[in-house]
N, C-alpha and C positions, 0 to 999 in steps of 0.2 A: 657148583660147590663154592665159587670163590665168594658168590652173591652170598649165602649162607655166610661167609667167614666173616661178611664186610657186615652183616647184617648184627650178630650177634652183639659182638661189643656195643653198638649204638640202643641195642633195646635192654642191655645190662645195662648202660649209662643211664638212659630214660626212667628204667624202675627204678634204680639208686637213692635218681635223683627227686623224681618228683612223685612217684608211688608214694612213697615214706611221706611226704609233707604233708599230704591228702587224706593220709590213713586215718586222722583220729575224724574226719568230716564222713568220711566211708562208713566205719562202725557201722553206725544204729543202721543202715542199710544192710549190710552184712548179719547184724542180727535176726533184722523183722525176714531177709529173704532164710536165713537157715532154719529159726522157727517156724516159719512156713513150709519149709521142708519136710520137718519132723512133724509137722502134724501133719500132714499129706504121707508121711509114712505109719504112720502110728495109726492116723481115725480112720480117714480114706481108703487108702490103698489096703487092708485085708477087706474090706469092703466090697467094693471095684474089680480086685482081681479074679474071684471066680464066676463074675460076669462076663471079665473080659475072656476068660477058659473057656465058659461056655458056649459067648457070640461066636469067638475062636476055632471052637471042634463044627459049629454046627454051620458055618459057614464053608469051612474046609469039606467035609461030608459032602455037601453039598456042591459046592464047586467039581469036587471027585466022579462022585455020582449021577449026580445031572444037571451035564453042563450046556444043557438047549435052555436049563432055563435061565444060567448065568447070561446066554445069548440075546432070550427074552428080555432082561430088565435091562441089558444095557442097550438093545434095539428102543426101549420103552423111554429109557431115560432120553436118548440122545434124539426122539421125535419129540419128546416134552422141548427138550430147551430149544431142537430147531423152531420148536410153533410158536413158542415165545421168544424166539429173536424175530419168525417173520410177523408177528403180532405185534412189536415193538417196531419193526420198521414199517408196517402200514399204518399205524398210529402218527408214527412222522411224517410220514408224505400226506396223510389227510390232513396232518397241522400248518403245513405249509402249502396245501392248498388250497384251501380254505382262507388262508393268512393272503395269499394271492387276490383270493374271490374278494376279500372284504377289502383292501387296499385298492383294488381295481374300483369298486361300488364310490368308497368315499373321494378315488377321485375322480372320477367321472361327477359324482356331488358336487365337490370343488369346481369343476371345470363349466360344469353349468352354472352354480353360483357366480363365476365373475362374466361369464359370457351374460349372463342376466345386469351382472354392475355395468358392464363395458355397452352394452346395447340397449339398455334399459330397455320394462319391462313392456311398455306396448310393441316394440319392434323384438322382442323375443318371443313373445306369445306370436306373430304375425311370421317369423322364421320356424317356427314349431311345426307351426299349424301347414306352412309349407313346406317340409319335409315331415311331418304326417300322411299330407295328401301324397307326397311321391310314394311312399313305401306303401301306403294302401294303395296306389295305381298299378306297382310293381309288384305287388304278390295278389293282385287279386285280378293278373292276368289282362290287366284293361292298358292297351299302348298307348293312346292319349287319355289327355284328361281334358275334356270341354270344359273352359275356365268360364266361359262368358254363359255357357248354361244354367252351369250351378251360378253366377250372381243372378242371372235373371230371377232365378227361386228365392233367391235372399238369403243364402246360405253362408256366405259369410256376413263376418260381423264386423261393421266398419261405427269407428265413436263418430 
């Protein structure tokens, strides 16, 4: 209560003071909202209201009556918005996957583009070609690879 007592006088001083100064800038505001008023009473609203009596009785009825199916639409609604939140979050993790995949591509790009500057390109095609041959040794189950074979065939390519 004391807050009340301490409160009063300071928002009677405040309106006094600076309400009044303001008021003639206030008006046309104060107009356009009360004639909006009145015409939201006048056009509107006998309009409106025995729609809203209607929606009103037959929503009440209804809720009274049979309430498995108030159970229904809110079961209906609340799977709608869970599937569009989990829609909304797989969207985002396939955006940031993806964002992953193509950042990993272009640098791995990069990474061979200077490895190619720093080695130049005959000793990079001749590094390639050499862990080409390891990974096809390796996955196609063969544990050496006879080097002096394949030259005798001529199979690699020397300038």
């Amino acid at each position: 209560m004391d807050y009340l007592q301490d409160f009063f006088p300071q928002a009677a001083h405040l309106y006094h003071n600076y309400y009044y100064s303001f008021l003639p800038y206030l008006a046309p505001f104060y107009r356009i909202l009360l004639s909006s008023q009145s015409y939201f009473y006048r056009q509107i609203f006998p309009t409106l209201y025995p729609i809203y009596v209607l929606s009103n009785n037959a929503l009440h009825s209804l809720s009274t009556d049979a309430p498995d199916i108030i159970t229904l639409a809110v079961l209906a609604i609340a799977l709608i918005i869970s599937f569009r939140v989990l829609d909304y979050m797989r969207r985002t993790v396939m955006y940031w996957v993806g964002l992953a995949i193509r950042m990993g591509l272009w640098l791995t790009l990069g990474v061979l583009g200077v490895y190619v500057w720093q080695r130049g390109f005959d000793q990079s095609v001749e590094d390639f070609g050499y862990v080409l041959g390891f990974l096809v040794c390796r996955f196609s189950n063969q544990l050496l690879l006879d080097v002096e074979a394949l030259e005798s065939r001529d199979m690699f390519w020397e300038p």
